[in-house]
Residue, then its C-alpha position, 0 to 999 in steps of 0.5 A: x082765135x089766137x091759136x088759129x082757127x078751122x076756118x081755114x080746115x073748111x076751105x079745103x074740104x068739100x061737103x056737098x051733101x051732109x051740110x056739116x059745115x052749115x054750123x062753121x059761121x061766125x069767129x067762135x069755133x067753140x060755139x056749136x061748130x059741128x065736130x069741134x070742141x074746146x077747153x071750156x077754160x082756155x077757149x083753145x080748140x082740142x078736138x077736130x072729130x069729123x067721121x064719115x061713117x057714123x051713127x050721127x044723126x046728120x048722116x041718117x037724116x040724108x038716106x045715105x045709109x051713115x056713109x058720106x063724102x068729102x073731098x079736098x084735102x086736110x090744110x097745114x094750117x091745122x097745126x096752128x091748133x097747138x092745144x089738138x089733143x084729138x084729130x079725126x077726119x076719117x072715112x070720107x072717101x075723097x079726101x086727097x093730096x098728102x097728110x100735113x108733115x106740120x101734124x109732127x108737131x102738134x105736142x098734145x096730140x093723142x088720136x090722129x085718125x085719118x081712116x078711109x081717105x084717099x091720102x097719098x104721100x108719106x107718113x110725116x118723117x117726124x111722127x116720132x115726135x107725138x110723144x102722148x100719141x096712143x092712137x095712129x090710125x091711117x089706114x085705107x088710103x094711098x100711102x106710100x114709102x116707108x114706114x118711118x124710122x122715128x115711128x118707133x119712138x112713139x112710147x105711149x102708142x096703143x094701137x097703130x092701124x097702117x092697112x091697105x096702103x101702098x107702103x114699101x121697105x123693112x119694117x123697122x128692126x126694132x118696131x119692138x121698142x113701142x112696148x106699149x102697143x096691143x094692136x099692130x095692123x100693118x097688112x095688105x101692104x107692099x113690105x119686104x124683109x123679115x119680121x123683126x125679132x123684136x117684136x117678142x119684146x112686146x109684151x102689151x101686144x094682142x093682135x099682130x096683123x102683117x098678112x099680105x105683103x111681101x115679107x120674107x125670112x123665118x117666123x121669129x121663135x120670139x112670137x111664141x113666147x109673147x104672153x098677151x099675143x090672142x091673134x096672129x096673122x102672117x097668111x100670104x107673103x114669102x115666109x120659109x122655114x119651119x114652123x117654130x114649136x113655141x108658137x103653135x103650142x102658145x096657149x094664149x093664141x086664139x087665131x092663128x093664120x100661117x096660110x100662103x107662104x113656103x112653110x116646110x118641114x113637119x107640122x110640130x106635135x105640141x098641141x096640149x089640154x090647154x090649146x084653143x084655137x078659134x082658128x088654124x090655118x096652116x093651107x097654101x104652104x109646102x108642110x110634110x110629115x102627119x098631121x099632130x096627133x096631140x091634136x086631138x088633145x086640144x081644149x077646142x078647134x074651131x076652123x082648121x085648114x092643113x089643105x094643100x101641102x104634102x101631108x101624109x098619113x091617117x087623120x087622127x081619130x075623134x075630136x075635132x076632126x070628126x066635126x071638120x070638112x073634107x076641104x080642111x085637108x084636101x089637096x096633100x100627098x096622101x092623107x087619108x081617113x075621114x073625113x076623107x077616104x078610108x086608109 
């Protein structure tokens, strides 16, 4: 094929179980090679779709519960296939060595899925580059460095999935630019620094996940203002000062887990008939003062947890303190009424 072939893809990559590449003979990819598509027009390859974990026959057949294993790693010559909208090597386990820096340079590319491999390295400094890109999804690998700068210009990206890597440095200050996105998972990493303000400027994002870093700093006011923001977790980094107003009493948060930093000062009273938590977790932190009496003025609270902190004072009365377990409050200074002991 003129375009270059993934013939070369299959002699990096071990299969030894599934037999996927069974289907990979002769010189027409475009002719029912497992996990291959093409523009019926152009003959061009456009899809590389090779999941590990799936409901795809060929991994049930073998018993092995719709997980499989690959190993080798992902060949540069991959970026030969100038017409890849869709690239998806994702959940083998064993795919190794680092992600072809060449990728950056695939102009139609809109999926880039490499989930679930063992891929070390760097993020490809040019990923800026894919400019139709909307899915960035490399999470659960051996990344490491920094987040690259270019990643920001990635305007029509939707979700970015970078969990459970190894990645180091600040996120970049103005991560706010991609205004496109509505889901930013960057959790369980190694990053520093403080949560960029420009993250309120995002105003398609509904799922902010920077749990388990190292970040520092305050929680930006400008979080609390974000209208679509549904689920916010900042739990188990270095993050002081108060928690702003703004953020607790954003209706449109349903998940909110502060839990795990040197959070001070007193929780803010701003709970409203507008208020729906599924979740609050506001544990582990060094909070003072009562617990909001306006809570129970609150539509719903599903799970609340204020344990360990410093706080003070009677439980309020009713709901939804009378459905919640001692353990949500256990471990402050001196709170006490149920579902603790009586004042």
């Amino acid at each position: 094929m003129g375009d270059g072939s993934p013939h070369n893809t299959r002699s990096w990559l071990k299969e030894p179980y599934l037999g996927i590449f069974d289907s990979w003979e002769g010189t027409d990819c475009c002719s029912n090679w497992y996990g291959i598509s093409c523009d019926p027009t152009t003959r061009r390859v456009t899809d590389v779709s090779l999941r590990g974990e799936s409901e795809d026959p060929i991994l049930q057949k073998t018993g092995r519960s719709g997980s499989g294993f690959m190993s080798g790693s992902i060949n540069p010559s991959i970026c030969k296939l100038d017409h890849l909208t869709t690239l998806i090597i994702a959940d083998w386990k064993g795919i190794s060595w680092e992600i072809p820096q060449c990728l950056a340079s695939l102009p139609n590319l809109r999926v880039l899925d490499l989930i679930g491999n063992s891929l070390s390295g760097k993020i490809p400094q040019r990923i800026g580059n894919l400019q139709k890109l909307t899915v960035l999804n490399l999470a659960d690998n051996k990344l490491s460095g920094e987040i690259p700068s270019s990643l920001v210009q990635l305007s029509s990206l939707k979700h970015l999935d970078l969990s459970n890597n190894l990645l180091t440095g600040e996120i970049p200050a103005n991560f706010g630019n991609l205004k496109m996105l509505s889901r930013a998972l960057l959790s369980r990493n190694q990053l520093t620094g403080n949560i960029p303000s420009s993250m309120g400027n995002m105003y398609r994002l509904a799922d902010l996940d920077l749990s388990l870093n190292k970040l520092s700093g305050r929680i930006p006011e400008q979080l609390g203002k974000m209208r679509v923001l549904s689920t916010l977790n900042l739990d188990s980094n270095r993050i002081t000062g108060e928690i702003p107003s703004v953020l607790l009493g954003n209706t449109g948060l349903g998940i909110l887990n502060l839990s795990r930093n040197a959070l001070q000062g007193n929780i803010p009273d701003v709970f409203g008939p507008k208020s729906y938590y599924m979740a609050l977790d506001l544990s582990f932190n060094n909070l003072k003062g009562p617990v909001p009496k306006s809570i129970s003025s609150a539509k719903y609270i599903g799970h609340l947890d204020m344990s360990h902190n410093h706080l003070c004072g009677h439980i309020p009365l009713g709901s939804p303190f009378d459905h919640l377990e001692a353990s949500s409050f256990d471990s402050n200074d001196c709170l006490c009424g149920n579902p603790l002991k009586t004042c």
